[in-house]
N, C-alpha and C positions, 0 to 999 in steps of 0.2 A: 412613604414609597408605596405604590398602588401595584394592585396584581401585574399588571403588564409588565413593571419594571423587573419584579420578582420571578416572575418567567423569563425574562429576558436573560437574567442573572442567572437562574439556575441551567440552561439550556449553554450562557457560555463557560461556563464551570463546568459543566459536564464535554461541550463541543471541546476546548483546551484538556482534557483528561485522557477522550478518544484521541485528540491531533497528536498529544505527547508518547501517546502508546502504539499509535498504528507507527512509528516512526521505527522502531524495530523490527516488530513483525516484517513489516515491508524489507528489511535485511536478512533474517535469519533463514526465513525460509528458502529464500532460492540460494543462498549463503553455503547452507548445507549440503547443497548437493557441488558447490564448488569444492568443499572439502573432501569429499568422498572422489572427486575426482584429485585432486589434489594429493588425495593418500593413495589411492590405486597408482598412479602415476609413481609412485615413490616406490612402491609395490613392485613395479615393473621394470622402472629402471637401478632405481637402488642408488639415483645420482642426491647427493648431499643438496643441491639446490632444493627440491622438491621434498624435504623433509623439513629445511628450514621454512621455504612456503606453508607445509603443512602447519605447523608448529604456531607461527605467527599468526594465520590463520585461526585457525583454531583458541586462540587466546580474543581474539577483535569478536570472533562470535558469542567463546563465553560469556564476554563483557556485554554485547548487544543483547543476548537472552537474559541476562539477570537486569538490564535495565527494564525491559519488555515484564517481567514476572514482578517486576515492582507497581509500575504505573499499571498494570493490567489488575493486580489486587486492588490497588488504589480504586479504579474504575468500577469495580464491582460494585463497594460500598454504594456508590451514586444511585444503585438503584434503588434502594432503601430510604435513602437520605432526598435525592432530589427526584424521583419518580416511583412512587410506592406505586403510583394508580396501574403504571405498567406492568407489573408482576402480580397485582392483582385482578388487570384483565385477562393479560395473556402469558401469565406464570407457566402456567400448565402445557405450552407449550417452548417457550423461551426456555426453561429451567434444566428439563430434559437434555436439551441442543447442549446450554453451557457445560450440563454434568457430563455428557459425552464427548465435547473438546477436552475435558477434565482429565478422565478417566483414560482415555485412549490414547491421545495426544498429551498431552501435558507432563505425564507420567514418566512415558515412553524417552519424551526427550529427557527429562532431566536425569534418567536412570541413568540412561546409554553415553550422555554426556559425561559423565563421572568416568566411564570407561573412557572416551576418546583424549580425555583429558589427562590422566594417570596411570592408565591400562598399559598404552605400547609398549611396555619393558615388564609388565608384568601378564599379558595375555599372549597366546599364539595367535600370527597377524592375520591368522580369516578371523580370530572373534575382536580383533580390532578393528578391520576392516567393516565387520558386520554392523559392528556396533555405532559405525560412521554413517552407513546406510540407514539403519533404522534413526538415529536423530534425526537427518533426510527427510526420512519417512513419517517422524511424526510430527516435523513442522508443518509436511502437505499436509498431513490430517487435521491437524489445527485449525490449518486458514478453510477446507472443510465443513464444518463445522459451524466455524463462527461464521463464514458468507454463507452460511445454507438459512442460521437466523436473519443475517440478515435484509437477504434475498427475499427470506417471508415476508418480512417487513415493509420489502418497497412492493410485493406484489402477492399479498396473501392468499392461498387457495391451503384447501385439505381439510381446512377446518370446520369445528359445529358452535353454535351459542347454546351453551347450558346455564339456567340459573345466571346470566350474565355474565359468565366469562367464556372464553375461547378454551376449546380441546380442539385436540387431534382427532378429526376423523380418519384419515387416510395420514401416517407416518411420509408415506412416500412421496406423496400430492405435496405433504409441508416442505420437505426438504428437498424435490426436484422441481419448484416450482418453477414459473414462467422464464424468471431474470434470472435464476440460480447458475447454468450452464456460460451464461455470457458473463455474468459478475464472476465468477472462479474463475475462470480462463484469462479475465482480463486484469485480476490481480495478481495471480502466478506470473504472470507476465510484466506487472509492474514491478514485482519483487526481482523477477529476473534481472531486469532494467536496474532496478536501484543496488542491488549486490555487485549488478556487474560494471557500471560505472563506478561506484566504490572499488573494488577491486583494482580497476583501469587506472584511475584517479590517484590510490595512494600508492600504486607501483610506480604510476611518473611521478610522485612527488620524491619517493623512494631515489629515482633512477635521475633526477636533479641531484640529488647529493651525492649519490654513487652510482656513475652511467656502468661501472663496471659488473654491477648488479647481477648476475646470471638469473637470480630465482625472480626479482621483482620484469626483469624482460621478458618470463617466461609469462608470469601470470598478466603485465601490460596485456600480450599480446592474446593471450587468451579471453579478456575481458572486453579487446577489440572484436573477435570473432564472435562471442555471443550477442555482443550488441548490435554487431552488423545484422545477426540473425533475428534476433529478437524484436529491435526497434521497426522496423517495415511489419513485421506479422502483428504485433500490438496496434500498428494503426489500422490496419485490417480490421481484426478483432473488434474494435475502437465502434469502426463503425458496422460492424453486426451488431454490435451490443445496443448502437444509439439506435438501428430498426427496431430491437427491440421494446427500448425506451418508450420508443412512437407508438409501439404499440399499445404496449400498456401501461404508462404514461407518462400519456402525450402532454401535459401541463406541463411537466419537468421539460418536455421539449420546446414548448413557448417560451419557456422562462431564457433556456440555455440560448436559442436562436433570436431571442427580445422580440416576438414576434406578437403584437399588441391585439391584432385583428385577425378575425377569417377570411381569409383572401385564398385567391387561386394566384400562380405563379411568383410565390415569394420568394422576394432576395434571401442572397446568404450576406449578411453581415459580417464583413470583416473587422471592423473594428468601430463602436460607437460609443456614446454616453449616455445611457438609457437615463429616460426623464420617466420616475415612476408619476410623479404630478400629473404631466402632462398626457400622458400613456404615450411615448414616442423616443424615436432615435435620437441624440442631438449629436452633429458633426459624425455621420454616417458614412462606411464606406462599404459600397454595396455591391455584388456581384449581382447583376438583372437575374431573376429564377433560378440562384441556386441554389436554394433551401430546398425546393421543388422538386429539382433533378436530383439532386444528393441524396433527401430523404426519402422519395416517391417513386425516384429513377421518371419523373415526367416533368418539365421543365413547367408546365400549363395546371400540376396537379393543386387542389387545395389542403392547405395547411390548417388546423384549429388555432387559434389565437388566443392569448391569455384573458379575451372578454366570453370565450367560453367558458371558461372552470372558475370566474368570479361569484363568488369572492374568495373562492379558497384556491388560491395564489401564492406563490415562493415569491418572495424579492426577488427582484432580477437582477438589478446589480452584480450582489457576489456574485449567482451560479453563473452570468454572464462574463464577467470577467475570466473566474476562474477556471470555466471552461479554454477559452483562450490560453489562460498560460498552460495548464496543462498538454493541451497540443503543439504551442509552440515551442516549447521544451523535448516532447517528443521529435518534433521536425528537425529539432537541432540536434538530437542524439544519432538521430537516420544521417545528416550528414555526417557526424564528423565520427561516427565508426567506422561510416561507410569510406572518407579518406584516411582515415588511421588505418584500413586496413590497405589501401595503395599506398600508402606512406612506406610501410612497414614490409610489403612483399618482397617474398626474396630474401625475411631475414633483417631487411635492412634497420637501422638505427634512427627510432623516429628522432628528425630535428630539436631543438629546445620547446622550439615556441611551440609546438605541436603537444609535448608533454607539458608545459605549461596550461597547454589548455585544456587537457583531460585532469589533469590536477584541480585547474578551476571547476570541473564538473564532475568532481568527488560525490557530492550532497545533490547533486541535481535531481534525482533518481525520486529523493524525498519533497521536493519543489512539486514534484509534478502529481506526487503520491497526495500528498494534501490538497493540493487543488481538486486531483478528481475527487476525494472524500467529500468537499467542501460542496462541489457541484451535485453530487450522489445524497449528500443528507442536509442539506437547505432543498433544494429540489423539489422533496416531496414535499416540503412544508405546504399548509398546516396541520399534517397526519405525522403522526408518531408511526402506526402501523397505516398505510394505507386505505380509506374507504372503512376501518376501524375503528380506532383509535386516535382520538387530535391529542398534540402534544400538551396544552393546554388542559387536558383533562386527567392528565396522568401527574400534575406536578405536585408536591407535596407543597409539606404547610411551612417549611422555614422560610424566615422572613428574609426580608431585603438586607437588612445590616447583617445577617449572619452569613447572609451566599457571598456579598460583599468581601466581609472580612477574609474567607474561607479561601475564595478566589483572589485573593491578592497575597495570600500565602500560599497556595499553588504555584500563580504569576514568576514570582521568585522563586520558591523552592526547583521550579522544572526548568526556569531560567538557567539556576548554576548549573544541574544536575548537565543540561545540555552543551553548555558550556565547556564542561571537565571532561564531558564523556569526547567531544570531540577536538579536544586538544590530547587526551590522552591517544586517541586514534590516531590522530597525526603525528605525535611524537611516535608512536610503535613503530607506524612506516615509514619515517624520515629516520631511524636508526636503524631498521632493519629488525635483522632476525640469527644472532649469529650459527652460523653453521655449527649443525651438532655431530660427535662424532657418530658414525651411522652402524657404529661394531655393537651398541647396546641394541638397538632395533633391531638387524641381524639376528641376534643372539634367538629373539624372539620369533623372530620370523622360520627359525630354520627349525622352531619345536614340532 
């Protein structure tokens, strides 16, 4: 087996490490602050529904956070094992960033979590309540954190070359860099999205078994409203973030757009089969300049082409594809909050088929979440860090049979794991939650 294949191997052992991990993250964070809403709510009204909400709640996140602090230690290791070069380019900056998602975030949640989980009958309800806020609070700081590394990575600035490797010249230049601001906004946002379809999703699977459900119509209904709100501003977002992109880089936008040459008035490609052989569309369907107007706001404007940044080029394929599903996934989440929320006005009692189909789009949230990952880090290929670092020069020295091996025991092991975690989910929310009596909570509340 020859280095290409051993690169290839070690890059999709680590790309399957990230995909399995970013899969909670992308839940707990915006997850958490459902909770906190969910527990105020309870706070306020004192109605039994919204304790059982909480409660139920509160058990689907522990379970998402300890899968997430599993596969995320797992991840770690990989930089050791299949990219030493990277931490001995740019340790010195990567390192820091981890230790203080570590330290700040990481801590935070799992302290506070122990309170939210065991506390309410043993704390008075503002330090139960607090302590819902600060989980909250240190999931934002988490994702923080890690999109502020990895922000650097797609668009490095701040730093100096000493002796060969990378420091920090400016702390603030590294972590407010160019893409920083539109990458966090735009994953808060997908977390939103995937919490609150989740949410949406097992409250109609919930309210299929039992339409008399009070707690599960409450939170349907609430999952409808956030996604009404959220799905339209994410594609907004979407596309400030892809100006961004263009701007600083624009290769990542040839790839996504399959935009082979520099031309003036490029189509937008709506769906094709990129011939990398050939450099061309095949069975293209084309909007006349509107890559142009979209990306230039000029319909006449010119576009760089993937024979400018040759030879250091992404496949286009994936990021091509996957950019597509990622938005059309999006398009479909803008519809049908936005009729779940006319469905349901008024109070009223969405149809079957209508909860049927928010059931079907439980997991959608994560569909879309890995595509844009998938579009975001093939993309820059063939930089690990951008203009930096090629990924190729950071890999280490284990062989082909051993990523091999390694990777086909992952394969399965994250198979099941994925497996149980979401049938166990489903089972939570097709039983419920049963109502508890709410005179212990009280008790607590009134210290």
């Amino acid at each position: 087996m020859d280095a290409s294949e051993a690169l290839f191997l070690a890059r999709t052992q680590f790309g399957l490490n990230i995909a399995f991990h970013i899969l909670f993250p992308s839940i707990t964070i915006a997850l958490a602050w459902f909770l906190v809403f969910f527990r105020v709510q309870y706070a306020l009204t004192r109605r039994p529904e919204w304790l059982a909400t909480y409660r139920l709640w509160t058990k689907i996140f522990a379970l998402s956070f300890a899968m997430g602090v599993v596969s995320g230690i797992t991840m770690s290791f990989q930089f050791g094992t299949n990219w030493p070069g990277f931490m001995n380019k740019v340790g010195n900056i990567a390192g820091p960033l981890l230790a203080y998602e570590v330290l700040t975030a990481f801590f935070l949640e799992a302290t506070f979590l122990g309170v939210m989980l065991f506390g309410m009958n043993r704390v008075p309800n503002w330090v139960h309540i607090t302590s819902a806020v600060l989980v909250a609070a240190g999931t934002s700081l988490s994702a923080f954190w890690i999109l502020a590394l990895n922000s650097w990575m797609q668009t490095p600035v701040g730093h100096i070359v000493a002796d060969g490797q990378l420091i920090a010249g400016d702390w603030l230049e590294v972590i407010f860099n160019p893409s920083f601001p539109y990458r966090m906004i735009h994953m808060m946002l997908a977390s939103g999205l995937t919490a609150t379809f989740l949410v949406a999703g097992l409250s109609a699977w919930r309210l299929l078994k039992a339409p008399g459900d009070a707690g599960a119509a409450r939170t349907l209904r609430a999952g409808i409203l956030v996604g009404a709100v959220l799905a339209p501003l994410q594609a907004w977002v979407g596309d400030r973030h892809g100006l961004n992109t263009l701007e600083h880089q624009p290769a990542k936008i040839a790839a996504i757009e399959a935009i082979w040459k520099t031309e003036k008035g490029v189509p937008l490609v709506l769906f094709a089969i990129p011939n990398e052989q050939a450099r061309r569309n095949d069975y293209s369907i084309e909007i006349p300049k509107g890559a142009s107007l979209i990306l230039k706001h000029d319909p006449d404007a010119e576009l760089k082409g993937l024979d400018a940044f040759a030879p250091d080029t992404a496949p286009v394929a994936p990021v091509f594809f996957s950019f597509r599903v990622m938005v059309g996934i999006g398009m479909a989440m803008i519809a049908l909050a936005w009729f779940g929320l006319w469905a349901t006005r008024g109070g009223r009692a969405p149809p079957r088929w209508l909860l049927w189909t928010f059931a079907g789009f439980t997991f959608s949230g994560w569909v879309a979440v890995e595509a844009g990952w998938l579009v975001t880090e093939i993309g820059r290929q063939p930089w690990l860090v951008t203009g930096v670092l090629r990924t190729a020069d950071a890999a280490g020295g284990a062989s082909g049979a051993q990523l091999g091996a390694s990777l086909t025991g992952y394969i399965l092991t994250y198979t099941l794991m994925l497996i149980a975690y979401m049938v166990v989910l489903t089972h939570m929310a097709g039983t419920g939650s049963a109502r508890e009596d709410p005179r212990a909570a009280l008790v607590a509340e009134a210290r």
